[in-house]
Backbone as a ProteinNet text record, in pm:
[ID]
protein_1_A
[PRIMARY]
XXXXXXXXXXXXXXXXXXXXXXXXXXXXXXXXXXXXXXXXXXXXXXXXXXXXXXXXXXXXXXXXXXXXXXXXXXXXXXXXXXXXXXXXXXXXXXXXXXXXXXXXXXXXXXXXXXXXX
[TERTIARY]
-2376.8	-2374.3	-2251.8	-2211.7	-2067.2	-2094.3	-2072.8	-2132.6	-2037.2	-2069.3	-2016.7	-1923	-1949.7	-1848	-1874.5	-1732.3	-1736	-1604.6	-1620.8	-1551.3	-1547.9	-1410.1	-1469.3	-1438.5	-1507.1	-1485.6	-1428.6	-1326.9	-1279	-1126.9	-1052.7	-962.2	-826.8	-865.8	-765.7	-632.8	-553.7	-423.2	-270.8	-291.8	-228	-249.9	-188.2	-177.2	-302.9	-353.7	-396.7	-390	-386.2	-306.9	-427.1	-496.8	-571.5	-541.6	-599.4	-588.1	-705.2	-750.9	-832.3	-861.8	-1002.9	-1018.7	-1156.5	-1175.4	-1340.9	-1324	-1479.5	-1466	-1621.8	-1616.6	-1790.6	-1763.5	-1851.9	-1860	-1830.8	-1819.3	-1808.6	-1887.7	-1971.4	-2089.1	-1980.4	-2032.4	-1978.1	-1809.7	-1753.3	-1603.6	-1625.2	-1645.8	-1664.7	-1624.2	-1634.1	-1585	-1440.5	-1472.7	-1309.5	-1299.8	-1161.7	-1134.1	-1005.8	-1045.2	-895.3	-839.1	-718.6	-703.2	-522.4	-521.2	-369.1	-338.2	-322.5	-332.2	-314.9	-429.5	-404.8	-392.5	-327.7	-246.2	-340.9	-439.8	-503.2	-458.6	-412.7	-318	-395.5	-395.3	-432.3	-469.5	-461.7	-470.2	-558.3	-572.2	-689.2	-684.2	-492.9	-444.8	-467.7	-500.8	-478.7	-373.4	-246.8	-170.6	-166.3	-66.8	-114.9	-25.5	-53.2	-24.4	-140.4	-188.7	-283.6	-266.4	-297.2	-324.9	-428.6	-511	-602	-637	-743.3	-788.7	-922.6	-922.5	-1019.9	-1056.7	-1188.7	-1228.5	-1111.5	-1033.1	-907.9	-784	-742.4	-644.3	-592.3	-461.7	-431.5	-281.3	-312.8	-188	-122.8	-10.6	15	60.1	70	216.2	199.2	5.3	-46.1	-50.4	62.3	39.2	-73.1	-120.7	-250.4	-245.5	-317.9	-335.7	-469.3	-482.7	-623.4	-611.5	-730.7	-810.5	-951.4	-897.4	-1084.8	-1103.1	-1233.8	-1295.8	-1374.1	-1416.4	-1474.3	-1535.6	-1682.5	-1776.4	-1806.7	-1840.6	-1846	-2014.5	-1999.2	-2131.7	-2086.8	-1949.4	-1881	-1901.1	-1948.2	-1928.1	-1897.3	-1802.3	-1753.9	-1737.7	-1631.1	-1599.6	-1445.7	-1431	-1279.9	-1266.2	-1142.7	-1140	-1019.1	-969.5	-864.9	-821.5	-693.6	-665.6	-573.6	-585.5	-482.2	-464.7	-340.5	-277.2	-310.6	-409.8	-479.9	-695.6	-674.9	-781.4	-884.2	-958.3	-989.6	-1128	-1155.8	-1295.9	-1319.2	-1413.9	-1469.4	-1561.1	-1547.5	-1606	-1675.3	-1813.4	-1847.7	-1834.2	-1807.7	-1728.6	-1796.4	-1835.9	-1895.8	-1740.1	-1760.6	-1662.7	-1726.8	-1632.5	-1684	-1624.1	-1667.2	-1571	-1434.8	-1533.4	-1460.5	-1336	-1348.3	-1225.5	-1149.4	-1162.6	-1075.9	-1098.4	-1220.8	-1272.2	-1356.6	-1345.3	-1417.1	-1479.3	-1648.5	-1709.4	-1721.8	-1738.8	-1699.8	-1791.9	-1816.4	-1871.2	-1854.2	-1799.7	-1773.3	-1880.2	-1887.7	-2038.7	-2006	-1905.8	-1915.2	-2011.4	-2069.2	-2139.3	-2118.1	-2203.4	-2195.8	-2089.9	-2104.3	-2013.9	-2088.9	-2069.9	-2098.6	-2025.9	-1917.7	-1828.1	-1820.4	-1813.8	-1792.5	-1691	-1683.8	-1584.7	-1568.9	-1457.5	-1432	-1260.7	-1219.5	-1089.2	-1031	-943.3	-940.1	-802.6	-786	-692	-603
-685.2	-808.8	-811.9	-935.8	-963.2	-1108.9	-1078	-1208.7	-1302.9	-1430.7	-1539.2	-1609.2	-1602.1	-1637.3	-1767.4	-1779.2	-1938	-1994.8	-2049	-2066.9	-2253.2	-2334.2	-2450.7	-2436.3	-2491	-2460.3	-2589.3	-2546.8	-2668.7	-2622.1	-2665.2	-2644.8	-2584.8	-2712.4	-2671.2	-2671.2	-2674.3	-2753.1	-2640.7	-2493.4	-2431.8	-2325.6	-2262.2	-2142.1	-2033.7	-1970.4	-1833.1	-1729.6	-1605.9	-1506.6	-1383.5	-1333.1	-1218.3	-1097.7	-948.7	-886	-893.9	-783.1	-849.9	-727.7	-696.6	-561	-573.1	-570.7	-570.5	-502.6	-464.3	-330.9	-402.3	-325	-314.4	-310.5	-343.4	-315.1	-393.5	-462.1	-505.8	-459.4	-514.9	-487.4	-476.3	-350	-292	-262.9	-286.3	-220.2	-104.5	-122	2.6	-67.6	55.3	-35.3	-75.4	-173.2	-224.4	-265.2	-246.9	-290.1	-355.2	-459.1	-541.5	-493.1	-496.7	-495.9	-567.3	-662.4	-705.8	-842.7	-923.5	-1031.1	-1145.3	-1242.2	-1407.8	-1508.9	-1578.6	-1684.4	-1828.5	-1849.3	-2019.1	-2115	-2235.6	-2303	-2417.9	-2524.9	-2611.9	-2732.6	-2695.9	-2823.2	-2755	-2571.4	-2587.2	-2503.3	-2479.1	-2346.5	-2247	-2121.9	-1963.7	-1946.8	-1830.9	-1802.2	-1623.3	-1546.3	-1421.3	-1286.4	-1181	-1069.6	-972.1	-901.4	-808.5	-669.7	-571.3	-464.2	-483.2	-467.2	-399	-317.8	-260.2	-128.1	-173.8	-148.2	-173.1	-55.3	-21.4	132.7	228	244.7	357.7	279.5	179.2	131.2	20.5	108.6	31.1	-56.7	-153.3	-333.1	-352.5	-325.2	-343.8	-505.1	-529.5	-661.7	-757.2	-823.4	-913.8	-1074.3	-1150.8	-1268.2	-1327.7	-1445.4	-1460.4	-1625.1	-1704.3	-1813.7	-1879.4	-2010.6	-2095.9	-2198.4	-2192.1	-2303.9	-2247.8	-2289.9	-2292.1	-2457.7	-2431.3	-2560.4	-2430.9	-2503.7	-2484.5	-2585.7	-2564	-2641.1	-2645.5	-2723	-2713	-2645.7	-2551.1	-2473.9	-2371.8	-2336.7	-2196	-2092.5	-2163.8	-2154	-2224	-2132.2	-2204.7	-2129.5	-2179.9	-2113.5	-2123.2	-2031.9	-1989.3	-1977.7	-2017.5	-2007.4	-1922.9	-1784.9	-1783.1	-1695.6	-1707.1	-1620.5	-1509.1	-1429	-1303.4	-1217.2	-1280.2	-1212.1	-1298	-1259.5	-1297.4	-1362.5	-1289.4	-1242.6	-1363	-1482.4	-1546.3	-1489.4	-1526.5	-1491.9	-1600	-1654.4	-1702.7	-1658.9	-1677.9	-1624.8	-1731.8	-1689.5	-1739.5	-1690.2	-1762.4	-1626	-1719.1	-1635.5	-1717.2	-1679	-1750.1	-1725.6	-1650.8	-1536.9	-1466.8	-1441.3	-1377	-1291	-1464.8	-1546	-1640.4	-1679.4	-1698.4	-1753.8	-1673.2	-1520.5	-1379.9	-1323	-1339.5	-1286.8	-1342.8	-1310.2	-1359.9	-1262.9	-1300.7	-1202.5	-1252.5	-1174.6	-1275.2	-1176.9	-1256.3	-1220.4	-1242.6	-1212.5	-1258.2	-1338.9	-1441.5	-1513.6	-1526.7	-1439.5	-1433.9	-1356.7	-1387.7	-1353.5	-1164.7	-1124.3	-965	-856.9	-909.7	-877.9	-871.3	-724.1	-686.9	-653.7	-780	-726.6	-811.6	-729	-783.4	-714.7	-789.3	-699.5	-855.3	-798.7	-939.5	-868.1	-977.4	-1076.8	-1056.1	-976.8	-1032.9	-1074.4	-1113.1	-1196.4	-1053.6
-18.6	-91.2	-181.1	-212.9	-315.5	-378.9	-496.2	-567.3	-520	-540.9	-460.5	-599	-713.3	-824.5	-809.4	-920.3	-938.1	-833.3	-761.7	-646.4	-568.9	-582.6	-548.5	-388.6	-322.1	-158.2	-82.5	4.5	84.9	103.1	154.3	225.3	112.7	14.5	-112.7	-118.3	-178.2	-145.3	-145.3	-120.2	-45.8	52.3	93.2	175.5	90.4	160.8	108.1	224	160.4	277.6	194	325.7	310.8	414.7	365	468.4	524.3	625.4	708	814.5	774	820.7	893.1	1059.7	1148	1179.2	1222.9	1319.4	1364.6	1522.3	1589.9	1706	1800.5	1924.7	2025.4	2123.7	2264.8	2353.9	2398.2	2479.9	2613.3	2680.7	2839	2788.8	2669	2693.3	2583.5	2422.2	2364.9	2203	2147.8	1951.3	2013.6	1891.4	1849.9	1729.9	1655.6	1528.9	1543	1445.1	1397.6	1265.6	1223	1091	1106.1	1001.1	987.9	849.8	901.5	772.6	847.8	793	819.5	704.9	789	633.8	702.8	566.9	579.2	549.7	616	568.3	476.2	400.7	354.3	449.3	576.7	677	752.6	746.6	845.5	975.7	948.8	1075	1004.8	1077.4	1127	1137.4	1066.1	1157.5	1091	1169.3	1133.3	1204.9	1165.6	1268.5	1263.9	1344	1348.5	1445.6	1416.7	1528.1	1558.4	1697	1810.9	1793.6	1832.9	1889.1	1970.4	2069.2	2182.4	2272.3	2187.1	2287.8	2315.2	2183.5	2185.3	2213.5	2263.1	2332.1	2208.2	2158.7	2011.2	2026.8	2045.3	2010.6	1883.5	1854.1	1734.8	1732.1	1638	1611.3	1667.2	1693.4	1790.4	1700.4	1752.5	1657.3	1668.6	1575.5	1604.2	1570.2	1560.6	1549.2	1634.2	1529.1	1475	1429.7	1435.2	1336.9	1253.4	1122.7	1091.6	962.4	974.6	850.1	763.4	671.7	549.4	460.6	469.4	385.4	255.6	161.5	69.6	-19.5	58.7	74.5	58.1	76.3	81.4	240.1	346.1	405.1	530.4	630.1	743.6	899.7	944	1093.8	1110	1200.5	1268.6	1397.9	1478.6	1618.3	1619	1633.1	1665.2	1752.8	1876.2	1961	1889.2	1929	1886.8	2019.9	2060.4	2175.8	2298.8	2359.4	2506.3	2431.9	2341.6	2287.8	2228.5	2234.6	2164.6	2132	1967.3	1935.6	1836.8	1743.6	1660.4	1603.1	1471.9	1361.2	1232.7	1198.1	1085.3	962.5	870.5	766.6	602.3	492.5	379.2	248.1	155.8	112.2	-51.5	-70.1	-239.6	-312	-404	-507.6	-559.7	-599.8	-672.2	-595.5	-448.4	-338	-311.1	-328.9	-311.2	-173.9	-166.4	21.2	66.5	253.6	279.3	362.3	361.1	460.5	627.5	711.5	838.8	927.5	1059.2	1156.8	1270.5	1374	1523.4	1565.9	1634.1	1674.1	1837.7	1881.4	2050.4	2136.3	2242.7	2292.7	2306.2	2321.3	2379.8	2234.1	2165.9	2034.1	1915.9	1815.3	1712.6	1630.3	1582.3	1471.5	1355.9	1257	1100.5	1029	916.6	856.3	701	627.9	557.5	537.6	458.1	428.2	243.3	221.2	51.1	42.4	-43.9	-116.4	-202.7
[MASK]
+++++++++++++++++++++++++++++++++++++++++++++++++++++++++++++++++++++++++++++++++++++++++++++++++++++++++++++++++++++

């Protein structure tokens, strides 16, 4: 748990840039972890660089790009490809608009992780 603060939610009127650290599994291939940094734009794009690691097999320098929204509930969703790679994620927002916690919501997939500022 991470307290959720005082935090106003919505798109907001610049850039924010977190790092950005998952890890979990892939059903039939093996763990995998991401870790790198994505920049949220005020309109709503993803953009980014990240390393891979997929059941040992490590990608560095994988650009990435999206989309996500954000509710005024403090939470939302993300679509983004990185590399070949597309996944989506539901993610809540805490720590007073500093991180975010997130979750893969693709089929056959167990990964979480969160996002700080």
């Amino acid at each position: 748990m991470a307290t959720q603060g005082q935090v106003t939610c919505g798109l907001g009127t610049s850039n924010r840039t977190f790092a950005v650290n998952l890890s979990g599994t892939v059903v039939g291939t093996g763990p995998i972890g991401y870790t790198g940094q994505l920049i949220l734009s005020a309109t709503g794009s993803v953009t980014g660089t990240m390393t891979l690691n997929v059941n040992g097999t490590v990608t560095n320098k994988v650009n990435v790009r999206g989309t996500y929204t954000e509710g005024s509930n403090c939470m939302g969703t993300a679509a983004i490809t990185a590399g070949t790679s597309k996944m989506n994620f539901d993610f809540v927002v805490v720590n007073s608009g500093k991180e975010l916690l997130m979750l893969e919501t693709d089929t056959n997939t167990v990964v979480s992780g969160n996002a700080q500022m």
